[in-house]
C-alpha positions as CSV (number, residue, x, y, z in Angstrom):
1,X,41.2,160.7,69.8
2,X,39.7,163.9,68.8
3,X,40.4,165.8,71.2
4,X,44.2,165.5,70.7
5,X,43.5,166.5,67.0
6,X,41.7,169.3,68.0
7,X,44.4,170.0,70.6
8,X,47.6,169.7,68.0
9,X,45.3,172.1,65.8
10,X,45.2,175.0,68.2
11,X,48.7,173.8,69.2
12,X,50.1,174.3,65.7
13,X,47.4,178.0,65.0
14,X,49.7,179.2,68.3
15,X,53.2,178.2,67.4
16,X,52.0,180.0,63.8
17,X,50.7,183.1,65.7
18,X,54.2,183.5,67.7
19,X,56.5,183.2,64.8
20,X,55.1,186.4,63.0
21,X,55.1,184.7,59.3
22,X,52.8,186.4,57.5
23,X,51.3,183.8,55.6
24,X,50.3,182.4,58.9
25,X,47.3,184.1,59.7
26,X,45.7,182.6,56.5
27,X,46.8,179.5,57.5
28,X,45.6,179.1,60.5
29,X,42.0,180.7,59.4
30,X,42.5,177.5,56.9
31,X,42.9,175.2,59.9
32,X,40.3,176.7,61.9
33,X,38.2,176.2,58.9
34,X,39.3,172.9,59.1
35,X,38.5,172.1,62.8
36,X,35.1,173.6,62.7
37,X,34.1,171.5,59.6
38,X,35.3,168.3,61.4
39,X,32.9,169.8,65.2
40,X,30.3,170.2,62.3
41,X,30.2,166.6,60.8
42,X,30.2,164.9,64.3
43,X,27.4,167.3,64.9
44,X,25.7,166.0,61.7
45,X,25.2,169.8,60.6
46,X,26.2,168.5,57.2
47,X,25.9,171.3,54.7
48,X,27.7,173.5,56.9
49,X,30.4,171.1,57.4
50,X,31.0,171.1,53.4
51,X,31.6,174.7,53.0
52,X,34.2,174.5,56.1
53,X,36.0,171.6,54.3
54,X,36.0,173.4,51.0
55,X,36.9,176.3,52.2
56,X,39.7,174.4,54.1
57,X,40.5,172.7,50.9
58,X,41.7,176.3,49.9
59,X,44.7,176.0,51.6
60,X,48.6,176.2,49.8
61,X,49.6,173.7,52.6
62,X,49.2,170.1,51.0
63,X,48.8,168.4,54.1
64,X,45.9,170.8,55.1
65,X,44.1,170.8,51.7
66,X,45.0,166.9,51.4
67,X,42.5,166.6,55.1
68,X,40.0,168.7,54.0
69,X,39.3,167.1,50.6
70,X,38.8,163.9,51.9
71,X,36.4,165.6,54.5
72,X,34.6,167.0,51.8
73,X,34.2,163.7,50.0
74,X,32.8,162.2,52.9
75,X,30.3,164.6,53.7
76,X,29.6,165.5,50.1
77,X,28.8,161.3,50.0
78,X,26.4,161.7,53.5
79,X,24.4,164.2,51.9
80,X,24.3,162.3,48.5
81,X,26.3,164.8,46.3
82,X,27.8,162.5,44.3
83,X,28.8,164.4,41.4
84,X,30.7,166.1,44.2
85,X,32.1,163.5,45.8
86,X,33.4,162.1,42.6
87,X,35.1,165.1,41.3
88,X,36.9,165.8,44.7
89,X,37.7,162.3,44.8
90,X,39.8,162.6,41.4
91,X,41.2,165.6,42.4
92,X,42.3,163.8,45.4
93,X,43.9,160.9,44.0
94,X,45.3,162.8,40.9
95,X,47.3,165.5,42.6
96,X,49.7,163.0,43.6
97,X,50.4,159.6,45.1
98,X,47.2,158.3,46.4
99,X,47.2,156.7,50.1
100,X,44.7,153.9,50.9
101,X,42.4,156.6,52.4
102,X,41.8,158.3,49.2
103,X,41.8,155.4,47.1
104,X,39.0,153.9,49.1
105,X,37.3,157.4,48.9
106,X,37.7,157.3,45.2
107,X,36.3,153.8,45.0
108,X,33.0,155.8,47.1
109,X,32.8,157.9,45.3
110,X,32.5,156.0,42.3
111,X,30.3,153.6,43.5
112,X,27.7,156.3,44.3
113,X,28.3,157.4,40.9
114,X,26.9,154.1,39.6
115,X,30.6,152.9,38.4
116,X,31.0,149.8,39.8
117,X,33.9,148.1,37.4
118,X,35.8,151.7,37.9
119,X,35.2,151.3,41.9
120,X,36.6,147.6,41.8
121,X,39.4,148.8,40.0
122,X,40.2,151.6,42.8
């Protein structure tokens, strides 16, 4: 399954790359970003992984930023940066119309925090 994620990725930096945009390239550095913080996780390289996510989580592109917060909040919860987690996990959820994903990341994150009436609630 990851390997057609990884494969739409460099899919998508290419198409970018031939239409010329000039935004594009920053993009796509975003979405490498992205892709190397993801190889990083599943390599357990943890703290490495959570500057690649937040420097994903840069990105003007919702969908893209939207991805690497909630990476960010599940590494930032591996490595017990709760604090972190937490405020990443508001962000997440408060930017717009939470999915399921980030509500349960929310409820995480608050749990870790020691807020367990707020985590029920999520």
């Amino acid at each position: 399954m990851r390997t057609v994620f990884y494969y739409l990725i460099l899919e998508l930096c290419l198409f970018l790359l031939s239409t010329g945009i000039n935004h594009s390239r920053r993009l796509i550095q975003q979405l490498i970003q992205l892709q190397l913080a993801n190889q990083l996780f599943e390599e357990n390289r943890l703290h490495e992984a959570l500057r690649s996510f937040d420097r994903a989580a840069q990105s003007d592109d919702i969908g893209l930023a939207t991805l690497a917060r909630k990476g960010k909040i599940r590494t930032a919860l591996k490595v017990a940066e709760f604090g972190l987690a937490r405020q990443e996990a508001e962000k997440l959820t408060g930017s717009r119309p939470p999915d399921d994903d980030a509500l349960s990341l929310l409820g995480d994150a608050l749990w870790s925090n020691g807020l367990f009436d707020e985590a029920d609630r999520a």
